[in-house]
DSSP file (Angstrom, degrees, kcal/mol; ACC not computed):
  #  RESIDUE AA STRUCTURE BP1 BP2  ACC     N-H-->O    O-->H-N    N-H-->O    O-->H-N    TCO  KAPPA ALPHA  PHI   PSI    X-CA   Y-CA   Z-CA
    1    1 A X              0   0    0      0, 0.0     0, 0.0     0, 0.0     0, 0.0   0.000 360.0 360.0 360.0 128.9  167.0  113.8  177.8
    2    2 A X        -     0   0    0      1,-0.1     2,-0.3    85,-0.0    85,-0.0  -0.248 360.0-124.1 -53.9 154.9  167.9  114.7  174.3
    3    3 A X        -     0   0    0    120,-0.0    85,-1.7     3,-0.0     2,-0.2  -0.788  33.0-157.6 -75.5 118.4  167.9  112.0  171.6
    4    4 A X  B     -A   87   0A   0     -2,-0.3     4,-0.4    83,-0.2     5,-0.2  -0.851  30.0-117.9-117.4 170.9  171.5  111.8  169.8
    5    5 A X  S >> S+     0   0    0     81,-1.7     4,-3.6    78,-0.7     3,-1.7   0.906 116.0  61.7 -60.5 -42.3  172.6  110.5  166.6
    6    6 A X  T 34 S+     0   0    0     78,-2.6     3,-0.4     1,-0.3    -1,-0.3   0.975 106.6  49.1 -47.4 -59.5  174.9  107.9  168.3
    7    7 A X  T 34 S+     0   0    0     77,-0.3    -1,-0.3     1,-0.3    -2,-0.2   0.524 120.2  34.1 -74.8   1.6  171.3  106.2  170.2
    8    8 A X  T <4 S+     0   0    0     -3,-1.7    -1,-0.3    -4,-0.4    -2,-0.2   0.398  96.6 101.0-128.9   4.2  169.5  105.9  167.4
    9    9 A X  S  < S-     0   0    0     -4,-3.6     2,-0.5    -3,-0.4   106,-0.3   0.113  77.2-109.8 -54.5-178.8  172.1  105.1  164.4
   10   10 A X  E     -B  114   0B   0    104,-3.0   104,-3.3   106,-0.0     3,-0.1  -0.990  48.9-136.1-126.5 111.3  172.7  101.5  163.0
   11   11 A X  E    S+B  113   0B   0     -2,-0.5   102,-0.2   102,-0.2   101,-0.1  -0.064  75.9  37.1 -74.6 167.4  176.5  100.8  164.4
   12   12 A X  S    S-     0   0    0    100,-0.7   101,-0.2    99,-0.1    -1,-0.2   0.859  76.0-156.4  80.2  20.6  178.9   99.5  162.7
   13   13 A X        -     0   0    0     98,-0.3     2,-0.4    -3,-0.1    24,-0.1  -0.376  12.9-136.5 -56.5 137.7  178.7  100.9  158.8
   14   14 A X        -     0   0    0     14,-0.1    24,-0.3    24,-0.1     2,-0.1  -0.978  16.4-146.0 -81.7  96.9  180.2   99.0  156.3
   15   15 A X        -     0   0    0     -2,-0.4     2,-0.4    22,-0.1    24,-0.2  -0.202  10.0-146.4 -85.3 146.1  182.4  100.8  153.5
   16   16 A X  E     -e   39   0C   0     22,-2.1    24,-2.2    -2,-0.1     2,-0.4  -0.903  37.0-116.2 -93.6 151.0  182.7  100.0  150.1
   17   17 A X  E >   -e   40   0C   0     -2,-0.4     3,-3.4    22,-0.2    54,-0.4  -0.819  17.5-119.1 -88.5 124.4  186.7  101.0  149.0
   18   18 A X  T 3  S+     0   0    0     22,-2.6    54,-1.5    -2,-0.4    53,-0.7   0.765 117.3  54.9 -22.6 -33.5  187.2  103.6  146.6
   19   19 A X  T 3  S+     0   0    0     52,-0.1     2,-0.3    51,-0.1    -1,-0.3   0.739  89.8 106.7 -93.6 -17.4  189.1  100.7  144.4
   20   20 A X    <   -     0   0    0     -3,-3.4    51,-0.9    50,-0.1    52,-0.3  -0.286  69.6-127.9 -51.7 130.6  186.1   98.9  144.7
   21   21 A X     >  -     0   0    0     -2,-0.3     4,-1.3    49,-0.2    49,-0.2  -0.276  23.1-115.5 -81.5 167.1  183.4   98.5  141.6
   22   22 A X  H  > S+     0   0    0     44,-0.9     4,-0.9     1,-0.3     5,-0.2   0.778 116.8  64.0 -83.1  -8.7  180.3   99.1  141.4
   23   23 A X  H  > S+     0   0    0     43,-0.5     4,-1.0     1,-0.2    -1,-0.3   0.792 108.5  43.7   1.0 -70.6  179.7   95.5  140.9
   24   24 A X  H  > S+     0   0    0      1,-0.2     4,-1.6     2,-0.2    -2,-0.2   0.634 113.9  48.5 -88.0 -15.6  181.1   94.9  144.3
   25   25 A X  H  < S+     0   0    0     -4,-1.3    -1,-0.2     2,-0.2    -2,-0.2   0.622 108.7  51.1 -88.7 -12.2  179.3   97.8  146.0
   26   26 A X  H >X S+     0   0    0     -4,-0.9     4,-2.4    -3,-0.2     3,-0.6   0.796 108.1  54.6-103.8 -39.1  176.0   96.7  144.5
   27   27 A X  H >X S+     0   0    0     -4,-1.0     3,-1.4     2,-0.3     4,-1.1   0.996 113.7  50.2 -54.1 -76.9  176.9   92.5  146.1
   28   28 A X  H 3< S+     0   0    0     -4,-1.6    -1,-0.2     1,-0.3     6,-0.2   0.327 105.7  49.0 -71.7   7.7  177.3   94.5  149.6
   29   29 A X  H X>>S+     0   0    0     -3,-0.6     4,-0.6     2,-0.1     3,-0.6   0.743 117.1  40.2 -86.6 -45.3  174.4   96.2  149.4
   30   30 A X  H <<5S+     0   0    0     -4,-2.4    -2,-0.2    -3,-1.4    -3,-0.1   0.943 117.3  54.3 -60.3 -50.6  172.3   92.8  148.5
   31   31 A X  T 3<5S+     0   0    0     -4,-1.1    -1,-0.3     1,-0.2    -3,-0.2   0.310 118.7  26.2 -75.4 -12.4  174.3   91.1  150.9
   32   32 A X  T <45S-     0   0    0     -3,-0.6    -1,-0.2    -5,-0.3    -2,-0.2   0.293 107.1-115.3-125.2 -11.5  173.7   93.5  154.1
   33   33 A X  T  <5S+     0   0    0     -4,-0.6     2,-0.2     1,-0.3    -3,-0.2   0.487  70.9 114.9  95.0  -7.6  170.4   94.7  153.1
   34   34 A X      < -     0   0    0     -5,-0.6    -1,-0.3    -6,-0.2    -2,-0.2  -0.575  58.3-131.7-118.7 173.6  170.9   97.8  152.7
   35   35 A X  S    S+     0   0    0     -2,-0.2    17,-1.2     1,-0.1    18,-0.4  -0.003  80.3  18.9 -95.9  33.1  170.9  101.0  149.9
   36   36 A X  E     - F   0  51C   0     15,-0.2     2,-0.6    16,-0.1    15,-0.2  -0.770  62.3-155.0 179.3 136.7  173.6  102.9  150.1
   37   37 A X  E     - F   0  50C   0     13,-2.5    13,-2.5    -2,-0.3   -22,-0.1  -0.912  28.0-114.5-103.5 130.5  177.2  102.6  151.5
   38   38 A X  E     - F   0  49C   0     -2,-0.6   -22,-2.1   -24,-0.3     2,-0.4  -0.545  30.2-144.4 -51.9 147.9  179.9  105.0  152.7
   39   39 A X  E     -eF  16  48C   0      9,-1.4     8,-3.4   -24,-0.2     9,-0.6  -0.874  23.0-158.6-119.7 156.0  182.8  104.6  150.1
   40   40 A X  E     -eF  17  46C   0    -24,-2.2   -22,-2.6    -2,-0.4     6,-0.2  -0.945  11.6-121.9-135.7 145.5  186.2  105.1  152.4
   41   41 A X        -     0   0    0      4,-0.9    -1,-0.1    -2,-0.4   -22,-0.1   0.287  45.5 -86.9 -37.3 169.8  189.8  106.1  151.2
   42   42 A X  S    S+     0   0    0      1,-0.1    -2,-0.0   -25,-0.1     2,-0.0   0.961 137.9  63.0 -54.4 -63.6  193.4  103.8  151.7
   43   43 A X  S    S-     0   0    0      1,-0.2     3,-0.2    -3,-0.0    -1,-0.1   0.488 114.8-123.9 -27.9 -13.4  192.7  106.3  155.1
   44   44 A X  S    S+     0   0    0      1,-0.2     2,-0.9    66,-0.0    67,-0.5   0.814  70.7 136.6  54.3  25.8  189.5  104.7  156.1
   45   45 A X        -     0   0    0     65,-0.1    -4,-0.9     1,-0.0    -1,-0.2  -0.665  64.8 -95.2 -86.1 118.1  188.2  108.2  155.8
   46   46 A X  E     +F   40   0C   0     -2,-0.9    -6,-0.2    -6,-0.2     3,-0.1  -0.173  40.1 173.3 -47.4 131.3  184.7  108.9  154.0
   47   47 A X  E     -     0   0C   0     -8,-3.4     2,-0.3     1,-0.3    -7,-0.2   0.156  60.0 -52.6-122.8  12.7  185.2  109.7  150.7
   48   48 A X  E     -F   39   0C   0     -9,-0.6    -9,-1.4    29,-0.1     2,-0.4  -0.784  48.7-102.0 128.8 172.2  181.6  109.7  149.7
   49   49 A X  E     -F   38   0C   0     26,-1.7     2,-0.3    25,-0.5   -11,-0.2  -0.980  29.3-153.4-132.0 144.9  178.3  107.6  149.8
   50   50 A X  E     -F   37   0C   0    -13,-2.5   -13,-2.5    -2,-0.4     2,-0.1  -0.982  15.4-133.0-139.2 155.7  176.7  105.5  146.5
   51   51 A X  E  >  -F   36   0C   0     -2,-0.3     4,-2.3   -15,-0.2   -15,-0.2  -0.261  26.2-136.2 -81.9 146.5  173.2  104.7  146.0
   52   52 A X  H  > S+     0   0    0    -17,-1.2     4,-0.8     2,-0.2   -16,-0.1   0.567 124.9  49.8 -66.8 -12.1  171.2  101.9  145.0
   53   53 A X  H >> S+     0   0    0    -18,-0.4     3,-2.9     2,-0.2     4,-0.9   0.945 106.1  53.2 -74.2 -84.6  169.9  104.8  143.1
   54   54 A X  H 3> S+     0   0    0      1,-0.2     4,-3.7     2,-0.2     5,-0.5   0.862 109.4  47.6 -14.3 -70.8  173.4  105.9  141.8
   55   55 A X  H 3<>S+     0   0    0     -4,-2.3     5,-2.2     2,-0.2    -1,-0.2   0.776 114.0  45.9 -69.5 -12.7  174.2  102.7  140.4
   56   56 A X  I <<>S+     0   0    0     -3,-2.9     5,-2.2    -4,-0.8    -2,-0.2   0.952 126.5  33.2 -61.6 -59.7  170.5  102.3  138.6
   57   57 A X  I  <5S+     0   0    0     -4,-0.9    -3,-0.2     1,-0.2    -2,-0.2   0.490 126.8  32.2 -48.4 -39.0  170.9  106.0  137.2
   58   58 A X  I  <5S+     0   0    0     -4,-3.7    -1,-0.2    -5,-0.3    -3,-0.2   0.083 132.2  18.3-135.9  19.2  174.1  106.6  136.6
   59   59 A X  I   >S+     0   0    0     -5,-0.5     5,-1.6     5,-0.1     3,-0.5   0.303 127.0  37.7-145.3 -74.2  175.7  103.4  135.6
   60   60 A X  I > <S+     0   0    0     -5,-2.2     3,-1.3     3,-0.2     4,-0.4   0.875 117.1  49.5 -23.8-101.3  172.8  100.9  134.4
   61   61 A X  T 3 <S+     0   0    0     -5,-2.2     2,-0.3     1,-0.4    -1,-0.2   0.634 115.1  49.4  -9.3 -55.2  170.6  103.6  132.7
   62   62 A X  T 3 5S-     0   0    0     -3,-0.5    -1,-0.4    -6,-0.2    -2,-0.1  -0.187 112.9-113.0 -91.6  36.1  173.9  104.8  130.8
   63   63 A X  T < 5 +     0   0    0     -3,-1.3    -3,-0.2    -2,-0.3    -2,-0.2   0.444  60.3 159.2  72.4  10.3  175.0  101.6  129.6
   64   64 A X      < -     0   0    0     -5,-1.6     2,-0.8    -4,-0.4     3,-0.1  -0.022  47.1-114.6 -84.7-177.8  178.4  101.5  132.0
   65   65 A X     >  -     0   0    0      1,-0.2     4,-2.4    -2,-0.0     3,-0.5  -0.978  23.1-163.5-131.6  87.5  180.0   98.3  132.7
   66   66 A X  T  4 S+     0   0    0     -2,-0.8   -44,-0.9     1,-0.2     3,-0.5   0.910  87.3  63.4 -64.5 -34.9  179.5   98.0  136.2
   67   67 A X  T  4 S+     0   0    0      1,-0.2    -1,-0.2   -45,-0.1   -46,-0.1   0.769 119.9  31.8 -60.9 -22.8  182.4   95.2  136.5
   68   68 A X  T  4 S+     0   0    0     -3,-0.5    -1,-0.2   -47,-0.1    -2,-0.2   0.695  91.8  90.6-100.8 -17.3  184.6   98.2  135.3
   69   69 A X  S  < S-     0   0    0     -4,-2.4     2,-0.4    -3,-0.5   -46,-0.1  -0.129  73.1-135.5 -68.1 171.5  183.3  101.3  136.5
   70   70 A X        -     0   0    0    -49,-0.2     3,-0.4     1,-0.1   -49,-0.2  -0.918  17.8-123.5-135.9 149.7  185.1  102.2  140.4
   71   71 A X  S >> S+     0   0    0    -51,-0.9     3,-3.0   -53,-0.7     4,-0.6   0.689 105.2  78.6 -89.6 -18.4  182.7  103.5  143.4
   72   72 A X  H >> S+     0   0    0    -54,-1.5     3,-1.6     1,-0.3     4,-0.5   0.945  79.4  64.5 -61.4 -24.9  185.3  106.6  143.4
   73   73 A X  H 34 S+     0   0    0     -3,-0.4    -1,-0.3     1,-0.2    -2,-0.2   0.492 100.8  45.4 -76.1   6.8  183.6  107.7  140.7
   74   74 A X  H <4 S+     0   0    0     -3,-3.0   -25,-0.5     2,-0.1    -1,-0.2   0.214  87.1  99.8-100.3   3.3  180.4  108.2  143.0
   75   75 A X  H <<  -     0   0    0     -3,-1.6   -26,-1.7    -4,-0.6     3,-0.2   0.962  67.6-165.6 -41.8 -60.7  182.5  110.0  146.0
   76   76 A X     <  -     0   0    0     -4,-0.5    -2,-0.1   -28,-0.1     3,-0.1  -0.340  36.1 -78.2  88.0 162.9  181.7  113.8  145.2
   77   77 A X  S    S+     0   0    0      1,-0.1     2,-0.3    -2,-0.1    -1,-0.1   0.513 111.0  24.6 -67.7 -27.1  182.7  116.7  146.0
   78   78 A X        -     0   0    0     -3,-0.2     2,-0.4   -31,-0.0    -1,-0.1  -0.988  62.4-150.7-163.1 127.2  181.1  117.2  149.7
   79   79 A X        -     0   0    0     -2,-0.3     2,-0.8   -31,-0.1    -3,-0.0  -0.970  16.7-144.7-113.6 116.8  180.0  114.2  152.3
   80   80 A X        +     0   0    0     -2,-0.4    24,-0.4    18,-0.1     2,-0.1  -0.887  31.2 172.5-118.7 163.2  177.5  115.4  154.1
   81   81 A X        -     0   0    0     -2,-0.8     2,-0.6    22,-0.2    24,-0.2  -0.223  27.0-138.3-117.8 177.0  177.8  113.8  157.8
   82   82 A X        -     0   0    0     22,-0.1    24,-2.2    -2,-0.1     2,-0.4  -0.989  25.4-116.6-132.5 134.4  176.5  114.0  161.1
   83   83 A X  B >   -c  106   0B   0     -2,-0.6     3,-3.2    22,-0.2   -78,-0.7  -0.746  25.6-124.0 -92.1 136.5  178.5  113.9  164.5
   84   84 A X  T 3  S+     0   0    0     22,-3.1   -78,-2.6    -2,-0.4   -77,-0.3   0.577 109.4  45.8 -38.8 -28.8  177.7  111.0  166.6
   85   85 A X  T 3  S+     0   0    0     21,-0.2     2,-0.4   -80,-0.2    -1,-0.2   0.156  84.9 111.2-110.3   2.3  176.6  113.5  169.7
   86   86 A X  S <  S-     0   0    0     -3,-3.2   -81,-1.7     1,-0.1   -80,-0.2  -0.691  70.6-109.9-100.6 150.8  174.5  116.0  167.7
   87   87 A X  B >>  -A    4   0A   0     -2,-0.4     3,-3.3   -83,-0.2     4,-1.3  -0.123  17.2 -92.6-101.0-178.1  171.1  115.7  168.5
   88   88 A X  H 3> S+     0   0    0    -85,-1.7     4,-2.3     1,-0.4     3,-0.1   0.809 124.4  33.6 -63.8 -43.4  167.9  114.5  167.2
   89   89 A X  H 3> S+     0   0    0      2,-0.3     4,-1.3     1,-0.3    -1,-0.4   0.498 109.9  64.4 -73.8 -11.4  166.6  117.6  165.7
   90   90 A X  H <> S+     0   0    0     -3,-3.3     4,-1.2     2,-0.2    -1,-0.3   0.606 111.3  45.1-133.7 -45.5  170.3  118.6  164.7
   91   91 A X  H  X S+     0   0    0     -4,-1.3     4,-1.1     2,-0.1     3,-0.5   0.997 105.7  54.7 -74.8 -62.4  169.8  115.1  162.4
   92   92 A X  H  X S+     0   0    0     -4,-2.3     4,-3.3     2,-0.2     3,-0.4   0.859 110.8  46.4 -39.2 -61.1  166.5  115.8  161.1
   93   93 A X  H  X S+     0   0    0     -4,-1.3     4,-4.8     1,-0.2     5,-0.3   0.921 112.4  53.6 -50.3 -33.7  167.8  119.5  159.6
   94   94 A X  H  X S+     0   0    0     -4,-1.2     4,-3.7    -3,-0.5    -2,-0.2   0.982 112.4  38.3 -56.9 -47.2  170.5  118.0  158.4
   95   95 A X  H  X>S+     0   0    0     -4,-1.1     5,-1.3    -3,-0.4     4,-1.0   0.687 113.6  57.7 -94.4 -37.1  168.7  115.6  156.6
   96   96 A X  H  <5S+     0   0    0     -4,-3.3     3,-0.5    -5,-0.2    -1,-0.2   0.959 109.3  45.6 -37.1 -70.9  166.1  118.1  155.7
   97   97 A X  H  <5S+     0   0    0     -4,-4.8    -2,-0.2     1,-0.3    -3,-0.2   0.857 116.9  37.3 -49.0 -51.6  168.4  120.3  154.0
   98   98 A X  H  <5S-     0   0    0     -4,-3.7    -1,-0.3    -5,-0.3    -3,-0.2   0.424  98.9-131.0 -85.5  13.2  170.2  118.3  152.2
   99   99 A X  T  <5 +     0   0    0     -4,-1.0     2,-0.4    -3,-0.5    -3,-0.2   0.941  52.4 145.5  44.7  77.9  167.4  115.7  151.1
  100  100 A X      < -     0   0    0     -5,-1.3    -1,-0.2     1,-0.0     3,-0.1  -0.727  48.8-146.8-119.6 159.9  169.1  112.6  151.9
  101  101 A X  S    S+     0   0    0     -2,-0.4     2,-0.4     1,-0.3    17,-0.1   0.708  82.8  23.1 -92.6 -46.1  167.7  109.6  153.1
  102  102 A X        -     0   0    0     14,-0.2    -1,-0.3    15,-0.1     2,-0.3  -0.986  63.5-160.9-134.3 130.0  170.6  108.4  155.2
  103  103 A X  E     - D   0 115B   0     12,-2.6    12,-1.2    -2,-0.4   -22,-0.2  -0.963  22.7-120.0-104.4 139.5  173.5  110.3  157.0
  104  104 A X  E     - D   0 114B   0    -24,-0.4     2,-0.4    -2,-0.3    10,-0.2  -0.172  23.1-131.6 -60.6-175.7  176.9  108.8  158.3
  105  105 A X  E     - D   0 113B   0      8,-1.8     7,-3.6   -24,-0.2     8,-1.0  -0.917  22.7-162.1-144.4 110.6  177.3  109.3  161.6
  106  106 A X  E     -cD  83 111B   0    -24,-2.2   -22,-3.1    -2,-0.4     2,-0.6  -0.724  11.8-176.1 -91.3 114.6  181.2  110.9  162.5
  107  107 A X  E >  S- D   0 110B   0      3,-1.3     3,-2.5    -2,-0.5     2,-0.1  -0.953  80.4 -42.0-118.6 102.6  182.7  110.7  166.3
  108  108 A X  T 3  S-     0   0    0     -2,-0.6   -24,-0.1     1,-0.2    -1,-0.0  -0.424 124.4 -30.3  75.4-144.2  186.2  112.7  165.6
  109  109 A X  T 3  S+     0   0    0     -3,-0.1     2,-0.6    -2,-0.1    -1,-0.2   0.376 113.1 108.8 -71.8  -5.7  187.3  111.3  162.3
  110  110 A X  E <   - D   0 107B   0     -3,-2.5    -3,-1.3   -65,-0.1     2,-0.3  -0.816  68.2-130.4-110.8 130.7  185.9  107.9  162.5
  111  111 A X  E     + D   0 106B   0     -2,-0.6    -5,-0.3   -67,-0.5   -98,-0.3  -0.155  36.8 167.7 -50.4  99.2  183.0  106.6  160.6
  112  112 A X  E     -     0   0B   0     -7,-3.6  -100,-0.7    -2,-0.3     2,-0.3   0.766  53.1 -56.2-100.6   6.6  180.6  104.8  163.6
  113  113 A X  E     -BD  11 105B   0     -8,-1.0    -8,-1.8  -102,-0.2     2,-0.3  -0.992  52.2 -79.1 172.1-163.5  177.4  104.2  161.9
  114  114 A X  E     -BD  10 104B   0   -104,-3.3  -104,-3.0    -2,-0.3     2,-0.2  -0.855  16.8-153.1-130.7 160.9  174.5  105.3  159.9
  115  115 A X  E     - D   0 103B   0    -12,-1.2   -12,-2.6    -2,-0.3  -106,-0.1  -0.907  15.8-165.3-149.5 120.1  171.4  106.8  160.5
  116  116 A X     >  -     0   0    0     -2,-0.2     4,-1.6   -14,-0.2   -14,-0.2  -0.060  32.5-104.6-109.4-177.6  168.6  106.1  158.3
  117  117 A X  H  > S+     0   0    0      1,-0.3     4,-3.9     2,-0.2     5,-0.2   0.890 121.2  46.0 -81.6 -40.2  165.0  108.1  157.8
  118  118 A X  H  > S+     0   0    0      1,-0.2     4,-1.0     2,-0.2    -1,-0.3   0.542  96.9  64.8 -98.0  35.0  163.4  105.5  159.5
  119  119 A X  H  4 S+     0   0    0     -3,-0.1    -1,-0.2     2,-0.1    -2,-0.2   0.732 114.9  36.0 -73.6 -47.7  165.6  105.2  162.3
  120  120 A X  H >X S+     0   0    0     -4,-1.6     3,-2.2     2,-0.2     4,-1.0   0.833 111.1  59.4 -78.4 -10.8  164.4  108.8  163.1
  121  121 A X  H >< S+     0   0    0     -4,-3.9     3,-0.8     1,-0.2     8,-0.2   0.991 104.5  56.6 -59.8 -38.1  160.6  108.0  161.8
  122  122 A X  T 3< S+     0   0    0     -4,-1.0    -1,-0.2     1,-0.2    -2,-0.2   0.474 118.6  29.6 -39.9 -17.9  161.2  105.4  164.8
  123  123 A X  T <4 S+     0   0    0     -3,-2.2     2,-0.3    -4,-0.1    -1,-0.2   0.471 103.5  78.0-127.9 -13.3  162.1  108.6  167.3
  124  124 A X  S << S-     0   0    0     -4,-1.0     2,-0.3    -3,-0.8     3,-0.0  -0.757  86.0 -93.9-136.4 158.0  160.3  111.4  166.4
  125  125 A X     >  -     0   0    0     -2,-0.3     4,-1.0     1,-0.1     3,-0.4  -0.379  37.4-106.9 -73.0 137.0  157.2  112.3  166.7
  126  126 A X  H >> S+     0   0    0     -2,-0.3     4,-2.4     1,-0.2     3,-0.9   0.603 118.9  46.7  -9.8 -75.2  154.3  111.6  163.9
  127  127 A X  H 34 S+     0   0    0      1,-0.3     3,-0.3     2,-0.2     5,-0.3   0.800 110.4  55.6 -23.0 -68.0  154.3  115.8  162.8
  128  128 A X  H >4 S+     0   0    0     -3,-0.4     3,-2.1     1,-0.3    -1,-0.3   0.755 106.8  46.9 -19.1 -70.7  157.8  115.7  162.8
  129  129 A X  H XX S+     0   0    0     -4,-1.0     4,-2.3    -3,-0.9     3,-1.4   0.814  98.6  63.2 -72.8 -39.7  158.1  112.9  160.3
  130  130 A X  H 3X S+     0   0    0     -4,-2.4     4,-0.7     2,-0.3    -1,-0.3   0.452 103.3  49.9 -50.5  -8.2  155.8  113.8  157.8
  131  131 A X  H <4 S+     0   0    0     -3,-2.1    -1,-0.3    -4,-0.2    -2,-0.2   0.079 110.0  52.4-122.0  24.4  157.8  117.0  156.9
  132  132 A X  H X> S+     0   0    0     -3,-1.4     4,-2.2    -5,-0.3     3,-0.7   0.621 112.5  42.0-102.1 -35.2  160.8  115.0  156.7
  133  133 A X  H 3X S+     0   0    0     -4,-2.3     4,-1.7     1,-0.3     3,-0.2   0.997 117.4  48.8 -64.2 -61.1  159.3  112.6  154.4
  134  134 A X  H 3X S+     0   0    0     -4,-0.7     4,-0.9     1,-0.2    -1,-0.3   0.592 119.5  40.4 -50.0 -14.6  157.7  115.6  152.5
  135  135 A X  H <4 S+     0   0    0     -3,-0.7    -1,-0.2     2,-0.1    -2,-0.2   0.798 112.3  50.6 -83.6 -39.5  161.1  117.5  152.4
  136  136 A X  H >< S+     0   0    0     -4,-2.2     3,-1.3    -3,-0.2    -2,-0.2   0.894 118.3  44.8 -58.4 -48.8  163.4  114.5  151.6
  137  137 A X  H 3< S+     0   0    0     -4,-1.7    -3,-0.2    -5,-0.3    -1,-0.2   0.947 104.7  58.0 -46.2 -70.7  161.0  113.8  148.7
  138  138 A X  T 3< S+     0   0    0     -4,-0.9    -1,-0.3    -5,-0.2    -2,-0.2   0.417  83.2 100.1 -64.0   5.5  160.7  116.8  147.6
  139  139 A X  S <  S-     0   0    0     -3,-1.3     2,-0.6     1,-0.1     3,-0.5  -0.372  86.0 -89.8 -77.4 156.9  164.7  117.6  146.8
  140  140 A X  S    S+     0   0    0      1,-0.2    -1,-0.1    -2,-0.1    -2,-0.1  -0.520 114.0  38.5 -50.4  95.1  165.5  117.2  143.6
  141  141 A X  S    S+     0   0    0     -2,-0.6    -1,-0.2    -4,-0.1    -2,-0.1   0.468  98.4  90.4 130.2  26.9  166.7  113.9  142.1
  142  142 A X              0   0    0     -3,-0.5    -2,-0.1     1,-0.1    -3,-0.1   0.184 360.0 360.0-153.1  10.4  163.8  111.7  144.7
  143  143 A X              0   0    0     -5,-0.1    -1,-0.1    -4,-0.0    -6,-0.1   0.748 360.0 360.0 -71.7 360.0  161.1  111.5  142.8
């Protein structure tokens, strides 16, 4: 039986709100463990992801005022996503291509989770995962 994104995501995702700062996105990252959030619309739509990276790089490093800066300003142009049903190998390319670490994970319009690299290091076999760690690595912006 194929593996889908839905059986091996982390349910449950937690958004930061566009109106949120990065202040407050950087609290709910300490505070849930993790590095990176979906940012959601009024809509509860994905509007983007920011980084524990993002907010070292592109707001510390540059001197911003995290209590003032807004996580919309990390959206982007392009979210890229996963559907909840697409299978294991169908995450891994994704993940490949676009050298991410983490994808949401989409059923219809609604955000149901995350899916992290080692949630798939956890599924896939050894080969496998070594040229997603050597491809995710190697994109640009990951050293």
């Amino acid at each position: 039986m194929t593996t889908t994104a839905r059986e091996i995501m982390t349910p449950g995702a937690e958004c930061a709100s566009v109106y949120d700062t990065v202040s407050d996105a950087a609290r709910k990252m300490r505070d849930l463990g993790v590095g990176a959030l979906p940012i959601c619309g009024d809509d509860n739509r994905l509007a983007g992801m920011i980084t524990d990276r993002d907010i070292v790089l592109k707001c510390v490093a540059e001197g911003m005022d995290t209590t003032e800066m807004r996580v919309a300003d990390y959206a982007g142009d392009e979210v890229v996503t996963i559907g909840a049903d697409d299978s294991l190998d169908e995450v891994l390319a994704t993940m490949t291509k676009a050298g991410v670490r983490r994808l949401p994970v989409i059923d219809g319009r609604d955000l149901v989770g995350m899916v992290s690299q080692a949630d798939i290091a956890r599924n896939l076999p050894d080969d496998k995962v070594g040229d997603l760690v050597a491809a995710i690595s190697s994109a640009p912006g990951n050293d």
